[in-house]
VOMI-126133 format. One record per residue (C-alpha): x, y, z; chain; residue number from 0. Coordinates in Angstrom, 3 decimals, always signed. Each point is the difference from the previous one (the first is absolute). Example, Ala and Ser with C-alpha at 12.3 -4.5 7.8 and 13.67 -1.06 7.14 Angstrom:
<sites>
+----------+----------+----------+--------+-----+
:       xx :       yy :       zz : cadena : num :
+----------+----------+----------+--------+-----+
:  +12.300 :   -4.500 :   +7.800 :      A :   0 :
:   +1.370 :   +3.440 :   -0.660 :      A :   1 :
+----------+----------+----------+--------+-----+
</sites>
This chain:
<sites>
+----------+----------+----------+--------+-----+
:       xx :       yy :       zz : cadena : num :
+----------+----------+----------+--------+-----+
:   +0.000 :   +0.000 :   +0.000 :      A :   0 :
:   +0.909 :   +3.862 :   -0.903 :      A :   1 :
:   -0.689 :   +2.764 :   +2.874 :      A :   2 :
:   -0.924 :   +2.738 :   -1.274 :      A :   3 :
:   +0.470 :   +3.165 :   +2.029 :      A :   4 :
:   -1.865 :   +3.161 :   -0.229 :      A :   5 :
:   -0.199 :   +2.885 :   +2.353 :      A :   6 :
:   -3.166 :   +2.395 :   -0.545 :      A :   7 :
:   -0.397 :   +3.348 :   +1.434 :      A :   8 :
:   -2.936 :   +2.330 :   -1.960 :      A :   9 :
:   +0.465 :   -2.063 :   -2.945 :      A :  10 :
:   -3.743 :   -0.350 :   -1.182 :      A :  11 :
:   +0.776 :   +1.774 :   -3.276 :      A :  12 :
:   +2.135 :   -3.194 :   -1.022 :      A :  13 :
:   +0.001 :   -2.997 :   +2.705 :      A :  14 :
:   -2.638 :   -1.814 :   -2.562 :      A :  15 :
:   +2.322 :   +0.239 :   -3.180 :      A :  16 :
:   +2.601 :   -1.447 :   +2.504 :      A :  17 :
:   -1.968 :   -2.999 :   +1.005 :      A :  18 :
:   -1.810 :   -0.481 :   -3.421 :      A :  19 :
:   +4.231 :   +0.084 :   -1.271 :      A :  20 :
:   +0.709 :   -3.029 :   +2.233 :      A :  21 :
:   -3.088 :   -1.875 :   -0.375 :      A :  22 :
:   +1.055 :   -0.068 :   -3.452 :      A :  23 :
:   +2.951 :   -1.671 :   +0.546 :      A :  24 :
:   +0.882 :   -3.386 :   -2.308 :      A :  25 :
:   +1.697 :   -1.004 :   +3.245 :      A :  26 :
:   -3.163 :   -0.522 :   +2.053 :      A :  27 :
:   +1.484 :   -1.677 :   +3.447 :      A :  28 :
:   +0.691 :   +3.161 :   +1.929 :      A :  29 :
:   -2.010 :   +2.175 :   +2.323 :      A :  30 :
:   +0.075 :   +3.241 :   +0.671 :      A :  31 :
:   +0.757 :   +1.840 :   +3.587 :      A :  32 :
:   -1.404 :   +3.434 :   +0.128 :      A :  33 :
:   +0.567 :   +2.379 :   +2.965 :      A :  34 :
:   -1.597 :   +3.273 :   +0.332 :      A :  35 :
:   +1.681 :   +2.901 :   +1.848 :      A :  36 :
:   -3.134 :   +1.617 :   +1.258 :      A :  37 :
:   -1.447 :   +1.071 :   -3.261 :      A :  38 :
:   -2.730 :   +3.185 :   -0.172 :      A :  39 :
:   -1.802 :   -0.536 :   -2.945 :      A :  40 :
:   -1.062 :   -3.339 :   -1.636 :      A :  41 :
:   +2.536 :   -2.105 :   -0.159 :      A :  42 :
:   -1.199 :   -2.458 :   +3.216 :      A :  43 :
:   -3.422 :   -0.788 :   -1.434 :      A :  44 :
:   +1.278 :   -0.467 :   -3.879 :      A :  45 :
:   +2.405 :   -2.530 :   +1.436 :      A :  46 :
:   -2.296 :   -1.628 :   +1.980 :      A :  47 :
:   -2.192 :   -0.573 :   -2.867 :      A :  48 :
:   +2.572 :   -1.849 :   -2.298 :      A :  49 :
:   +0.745 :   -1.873 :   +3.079 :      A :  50 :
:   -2.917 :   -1.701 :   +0.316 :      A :  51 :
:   -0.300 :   -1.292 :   -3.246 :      A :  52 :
:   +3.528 :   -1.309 :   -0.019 :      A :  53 :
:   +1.569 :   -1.557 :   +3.282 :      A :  54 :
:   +3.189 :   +0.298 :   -1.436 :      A :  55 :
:   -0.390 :   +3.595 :   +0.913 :      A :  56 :
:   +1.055 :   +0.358 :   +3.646 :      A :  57 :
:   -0.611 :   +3.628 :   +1.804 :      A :  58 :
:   +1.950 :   +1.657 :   +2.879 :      A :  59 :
:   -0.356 :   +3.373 :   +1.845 :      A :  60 :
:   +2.363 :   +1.732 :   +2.122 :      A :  61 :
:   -1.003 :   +1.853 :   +2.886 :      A :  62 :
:   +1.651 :   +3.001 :   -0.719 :      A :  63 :
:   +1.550 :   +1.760 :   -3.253 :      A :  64 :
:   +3.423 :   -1.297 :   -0.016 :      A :  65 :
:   +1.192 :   -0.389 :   -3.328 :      A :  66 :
:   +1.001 :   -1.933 :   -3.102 :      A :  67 :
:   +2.718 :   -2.007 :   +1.767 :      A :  68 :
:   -2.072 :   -1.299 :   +2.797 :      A :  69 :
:   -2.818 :   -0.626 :   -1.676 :      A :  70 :
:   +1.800 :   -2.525 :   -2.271 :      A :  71 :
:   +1.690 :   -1.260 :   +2.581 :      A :  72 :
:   -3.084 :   -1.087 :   +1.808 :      A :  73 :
:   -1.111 :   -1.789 :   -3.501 :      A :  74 :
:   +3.584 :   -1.845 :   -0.285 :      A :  75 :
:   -0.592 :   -0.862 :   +3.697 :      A :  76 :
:   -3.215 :   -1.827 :   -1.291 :      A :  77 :
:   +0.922 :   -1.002 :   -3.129 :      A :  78 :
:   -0.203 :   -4.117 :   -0.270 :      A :  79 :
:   +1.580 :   +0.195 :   -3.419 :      A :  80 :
:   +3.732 :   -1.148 :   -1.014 :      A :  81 :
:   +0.243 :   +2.997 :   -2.506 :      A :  82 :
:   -0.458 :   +3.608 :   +1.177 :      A :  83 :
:   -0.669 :   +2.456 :   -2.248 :      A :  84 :
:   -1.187 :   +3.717 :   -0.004 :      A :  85 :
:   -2.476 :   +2.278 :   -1.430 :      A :  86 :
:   -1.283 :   +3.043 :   +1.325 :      A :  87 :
:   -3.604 :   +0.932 :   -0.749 :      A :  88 :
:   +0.106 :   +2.744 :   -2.805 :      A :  89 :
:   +2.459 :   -2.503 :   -2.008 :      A :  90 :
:   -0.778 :   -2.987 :   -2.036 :      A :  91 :
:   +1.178 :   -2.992 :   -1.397 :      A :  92 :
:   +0.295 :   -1.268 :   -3.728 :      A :  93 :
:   -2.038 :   -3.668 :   +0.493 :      A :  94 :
:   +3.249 :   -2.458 :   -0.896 :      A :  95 :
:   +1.862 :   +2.238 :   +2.849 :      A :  96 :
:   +0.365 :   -2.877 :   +2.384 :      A :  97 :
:   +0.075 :   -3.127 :   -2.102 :      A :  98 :
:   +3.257 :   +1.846 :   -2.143 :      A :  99 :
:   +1.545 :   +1.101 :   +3.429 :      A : 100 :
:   -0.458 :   -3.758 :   +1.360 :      A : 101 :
:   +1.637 :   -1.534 :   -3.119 :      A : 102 :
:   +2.724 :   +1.897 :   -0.418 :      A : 103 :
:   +1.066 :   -0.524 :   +4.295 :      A : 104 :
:   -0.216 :   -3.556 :   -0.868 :      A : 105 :
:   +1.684 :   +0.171 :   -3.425 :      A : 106 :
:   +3.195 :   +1.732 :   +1.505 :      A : 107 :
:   -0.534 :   -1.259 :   +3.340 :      A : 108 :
:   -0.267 :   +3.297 :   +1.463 :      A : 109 :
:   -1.354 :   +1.683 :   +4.284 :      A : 110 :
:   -1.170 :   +2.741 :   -1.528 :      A : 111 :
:   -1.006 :   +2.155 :   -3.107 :      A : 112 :
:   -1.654 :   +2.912 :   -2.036 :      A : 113 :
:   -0.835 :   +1.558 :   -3.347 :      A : 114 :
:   -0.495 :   +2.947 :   -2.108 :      A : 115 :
:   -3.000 :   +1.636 :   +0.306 :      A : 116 :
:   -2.251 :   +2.892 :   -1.491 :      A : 117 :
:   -0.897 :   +3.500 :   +1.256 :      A : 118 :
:   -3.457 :   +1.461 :   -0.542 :      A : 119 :
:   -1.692 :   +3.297 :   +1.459 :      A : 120 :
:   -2.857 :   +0.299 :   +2.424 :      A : 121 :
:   -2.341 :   -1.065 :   -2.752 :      A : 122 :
:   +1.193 :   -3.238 :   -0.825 :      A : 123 :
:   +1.629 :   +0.901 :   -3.345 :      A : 124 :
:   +3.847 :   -1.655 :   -0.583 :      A : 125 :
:   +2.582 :   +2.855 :   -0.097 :      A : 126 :
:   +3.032 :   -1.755 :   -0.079 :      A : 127 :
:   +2.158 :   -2.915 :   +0.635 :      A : 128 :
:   +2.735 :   -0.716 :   +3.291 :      A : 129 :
:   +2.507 :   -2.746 :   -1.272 :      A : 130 :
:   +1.342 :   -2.742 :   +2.339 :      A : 131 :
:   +3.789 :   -0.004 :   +0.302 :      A : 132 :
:   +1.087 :   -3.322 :   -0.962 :      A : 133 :
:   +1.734 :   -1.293 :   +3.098 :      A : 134 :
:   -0.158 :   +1.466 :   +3.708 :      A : 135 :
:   +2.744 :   -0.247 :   +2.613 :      A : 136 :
:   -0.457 :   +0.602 :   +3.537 :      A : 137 :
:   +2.903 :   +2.732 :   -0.615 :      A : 138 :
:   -1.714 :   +2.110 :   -2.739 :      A : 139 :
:   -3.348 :   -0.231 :   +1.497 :      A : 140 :
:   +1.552 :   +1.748 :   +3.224 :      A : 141 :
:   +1.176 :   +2.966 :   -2.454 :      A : 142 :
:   -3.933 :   +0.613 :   -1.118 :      A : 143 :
:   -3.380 :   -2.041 :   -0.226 :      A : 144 :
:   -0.161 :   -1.367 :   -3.479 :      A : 145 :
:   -2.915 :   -2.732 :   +0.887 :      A : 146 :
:   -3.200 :   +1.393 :   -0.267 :      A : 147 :
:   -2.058 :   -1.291 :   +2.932 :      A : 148 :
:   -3.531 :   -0.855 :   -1.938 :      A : 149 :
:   +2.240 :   -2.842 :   -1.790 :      A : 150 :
:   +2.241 :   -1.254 :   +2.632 :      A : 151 :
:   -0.778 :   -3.452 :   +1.179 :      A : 152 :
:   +2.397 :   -2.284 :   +2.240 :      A : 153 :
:   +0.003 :   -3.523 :   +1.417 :      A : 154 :
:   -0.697 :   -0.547 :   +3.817 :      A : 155 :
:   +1.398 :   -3.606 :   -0.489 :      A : 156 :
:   +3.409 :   +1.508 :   -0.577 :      A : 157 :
:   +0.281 :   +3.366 :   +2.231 :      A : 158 :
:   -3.325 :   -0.738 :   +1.917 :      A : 159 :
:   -2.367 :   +3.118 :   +0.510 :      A : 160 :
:   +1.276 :   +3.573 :   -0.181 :      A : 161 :
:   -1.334 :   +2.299 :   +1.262 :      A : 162 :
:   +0.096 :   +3.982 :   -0.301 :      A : 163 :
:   +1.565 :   +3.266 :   +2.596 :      A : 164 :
:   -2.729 :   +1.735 :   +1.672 :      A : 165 :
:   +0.903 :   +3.174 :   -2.530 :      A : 166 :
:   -2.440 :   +2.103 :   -1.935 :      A : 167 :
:   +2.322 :   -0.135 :   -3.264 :      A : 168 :
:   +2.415 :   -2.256 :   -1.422 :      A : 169 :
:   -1.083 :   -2.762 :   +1.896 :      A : 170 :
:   -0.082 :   -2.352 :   -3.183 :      A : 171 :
:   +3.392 :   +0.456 :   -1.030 :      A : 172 :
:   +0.796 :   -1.171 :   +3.945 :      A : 173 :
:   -1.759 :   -2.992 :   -0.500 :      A : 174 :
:   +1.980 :   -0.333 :   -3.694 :      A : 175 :
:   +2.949 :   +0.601 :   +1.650 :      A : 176 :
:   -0.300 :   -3.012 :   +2.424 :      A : 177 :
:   -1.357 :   -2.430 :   -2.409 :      A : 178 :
:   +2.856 :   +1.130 :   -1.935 :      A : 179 :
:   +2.643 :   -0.389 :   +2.956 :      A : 180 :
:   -0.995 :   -3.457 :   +0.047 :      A : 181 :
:   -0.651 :   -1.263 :   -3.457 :      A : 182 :
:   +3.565 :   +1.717 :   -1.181 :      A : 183 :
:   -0.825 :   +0.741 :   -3.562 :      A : 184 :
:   -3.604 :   -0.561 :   -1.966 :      A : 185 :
:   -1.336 :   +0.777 :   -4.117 :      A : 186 :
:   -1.989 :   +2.433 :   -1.251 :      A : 187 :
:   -3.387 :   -1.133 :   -2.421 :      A : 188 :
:   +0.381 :   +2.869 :   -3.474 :      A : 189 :
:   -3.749 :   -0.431 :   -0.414 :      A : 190 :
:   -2.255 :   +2.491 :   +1.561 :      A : 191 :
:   -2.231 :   -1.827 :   +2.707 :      A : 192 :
:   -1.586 :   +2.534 :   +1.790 :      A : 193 :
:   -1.511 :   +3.844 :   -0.330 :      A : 194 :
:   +1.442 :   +2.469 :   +2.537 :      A : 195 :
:   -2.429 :   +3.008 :   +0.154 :      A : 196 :
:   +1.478 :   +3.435 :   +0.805 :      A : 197 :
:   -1.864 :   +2.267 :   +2.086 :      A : 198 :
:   +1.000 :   +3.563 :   +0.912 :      A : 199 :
:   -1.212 :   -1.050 :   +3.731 :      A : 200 :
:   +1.803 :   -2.961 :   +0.211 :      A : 201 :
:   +2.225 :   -0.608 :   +3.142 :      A : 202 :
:   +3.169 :   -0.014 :   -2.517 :      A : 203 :
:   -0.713 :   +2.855 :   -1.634 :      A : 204 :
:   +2.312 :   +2.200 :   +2.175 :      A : 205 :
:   +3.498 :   -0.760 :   -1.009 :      A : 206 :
:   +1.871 :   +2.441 :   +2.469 :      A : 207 :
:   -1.933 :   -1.989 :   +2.724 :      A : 208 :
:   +0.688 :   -3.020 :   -0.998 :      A : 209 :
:   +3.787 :   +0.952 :   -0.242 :      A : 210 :
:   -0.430 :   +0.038 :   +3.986 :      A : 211 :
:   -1.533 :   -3.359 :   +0.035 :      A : 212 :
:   +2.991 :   -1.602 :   -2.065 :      A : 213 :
:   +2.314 :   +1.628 :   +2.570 :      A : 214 :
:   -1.728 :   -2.143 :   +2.642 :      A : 215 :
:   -0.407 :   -3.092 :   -1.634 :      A : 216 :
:   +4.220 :   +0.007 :   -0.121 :      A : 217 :
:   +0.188 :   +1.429 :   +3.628 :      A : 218 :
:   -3.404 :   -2.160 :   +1.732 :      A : 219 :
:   +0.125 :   -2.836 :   -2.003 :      A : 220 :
:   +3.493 :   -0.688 :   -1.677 :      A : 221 :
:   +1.540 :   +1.619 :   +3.289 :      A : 222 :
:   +2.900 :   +1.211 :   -2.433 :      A : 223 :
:   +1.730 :   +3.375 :   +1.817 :      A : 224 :
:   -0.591 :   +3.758 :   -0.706 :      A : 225 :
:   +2.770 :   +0.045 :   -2.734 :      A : 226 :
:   -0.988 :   -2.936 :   -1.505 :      A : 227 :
:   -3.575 :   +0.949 :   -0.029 :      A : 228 :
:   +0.407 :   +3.028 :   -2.018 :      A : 229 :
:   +2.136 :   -1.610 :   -2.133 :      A : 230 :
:   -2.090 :   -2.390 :   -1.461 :      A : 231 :
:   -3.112 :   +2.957 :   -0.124 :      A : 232 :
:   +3.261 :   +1.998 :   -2.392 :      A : 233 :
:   -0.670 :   -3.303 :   -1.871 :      A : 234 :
:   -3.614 :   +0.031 :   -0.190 :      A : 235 :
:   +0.221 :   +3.517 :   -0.815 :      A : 236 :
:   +2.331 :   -0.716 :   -2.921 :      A : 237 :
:   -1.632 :   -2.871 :   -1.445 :      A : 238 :
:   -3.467 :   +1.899 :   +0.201 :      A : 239 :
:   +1.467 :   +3.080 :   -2.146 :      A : 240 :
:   +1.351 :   -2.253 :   -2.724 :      A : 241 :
:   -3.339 :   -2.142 :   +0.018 :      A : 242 :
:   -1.882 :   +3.361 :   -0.601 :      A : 243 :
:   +2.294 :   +1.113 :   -2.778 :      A : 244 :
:   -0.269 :   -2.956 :   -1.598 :      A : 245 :
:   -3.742 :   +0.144 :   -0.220 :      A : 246 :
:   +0.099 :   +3.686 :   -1.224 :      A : 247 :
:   +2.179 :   -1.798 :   -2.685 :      A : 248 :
:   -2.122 :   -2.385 :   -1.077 :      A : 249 :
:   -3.379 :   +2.202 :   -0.168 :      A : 250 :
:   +2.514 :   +2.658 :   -2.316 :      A : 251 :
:   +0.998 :   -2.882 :   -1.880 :      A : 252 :
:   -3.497 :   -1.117 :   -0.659 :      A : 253 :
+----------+----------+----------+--------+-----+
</sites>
């Protein structure tokens, strides 16, 4: 079985395309773990609807508004599945997403692994494309987060279950990075498997803030020392310049 993990917080606008995404799935032993992090609109009763009409669907709340990071980690503390994967509520899935994923650990006999996936606006409409790198190290994924979270999956047979810091941001690349830690090295899947939506309200949509965030994933989590620390954000910093120039390329050159 495949956990799927989904954290919902005023998500009524999208948590149905979400579910409808992995219902669709040509992979159909999974279920899917959704906690809600005190939602105001919605979002609660939609859930509960699909619920009922598929007991695959299983439905948490927290007590109090907490965040992303705990409210997966209280699905992966339920999950009964071997697989764990991810998808927050206003993303979706393409329907062979977990069947290619599954295949291709087997295949290369792999913990852990990801894909490409597309971008689309608040509407729904594809904007673009993120590629997969080809092959992740522990060591480069410490320099930046280059696994986007709505296609990472990982084996609790091999690393057991992972679970997330109690931080607001950057919590998923925490939870990469220890997967990572222990599976060494993993492969990247080229085709796009999933549809990441950008939102100009998302919780990543400040990148000075999450600057701050990366500086305490190396000092919280990684423990690594002040000068070390701001070494690797000089890194992040770097690579993040040259990523953006060579997208400003690309659109010039097309």
């Amino acid at each position: 079985m495949v956990s799927v993990v989904t954290p919902t917080y005023n998500s009524a606008k999208y948590i149905g395309a979400l579910i409808e995404s992995i219902q669709a799935q040509t992979y159909q032993n999974w279920e899917l773990l959704i906690t809600d992090d005190c939602s105001e609109d919605e979002t609660v009763e939609i859930i509960k609807q699909y619920a009922a009409n598929d007991k695959r669907i299983k439905f948490f709340t927290l007590d109090s508004n907490s965040g992303a990071g705990i409210a997966r980690n209280n699905s992966i503390q339920y999950a009964s599945g071997r697989f764990i994967a991810f998808c927050d509520s206003d993303d979706r899935w393409l329907s062979k997403k977990l069947q290619t994923q599954l295949d291709f650990m087997e295949k290369h006999n792999l913990v852990c692994t990801y894909s490409s996936y597309y971008t689309c606006d608040e509407n729904g409409e594809i904007t673009g494309a993120i590629d997969a790198v080809p092959k992740m190290t522990y060591s480069r994924m410490l320099t930046n987060n280059y696994i986007g979270n709505l296609t990472f999956i990982y084996d609790t047979a091999a690393v057991g279950k992972v679970f997330m810091p109690e931080l607001r941001k950057r919590q998923d690349w925490a939870l990469g990075l220890r997967v990572m830690r222990k599976a060494k090295s993993t492969l990247g899947i080229k085709e796009p498997l999933a549809i990441y939506r950008k939102r100009q309200d998302s919780i990543s949509s400040d990148k000075l803030e999450l600057l701050r965030y990366n500086f305490l994933i190396y000092r919280k989590e990684l423990l690594f020392s002040v000068p070390k620390s701001y070494f690797y954000m000089l890194i992040f910093l770097v690579s993040f310049f040259l990523k953006k120039v060579a997208q400003i390329s690309k659109r010039a050159v097309a």
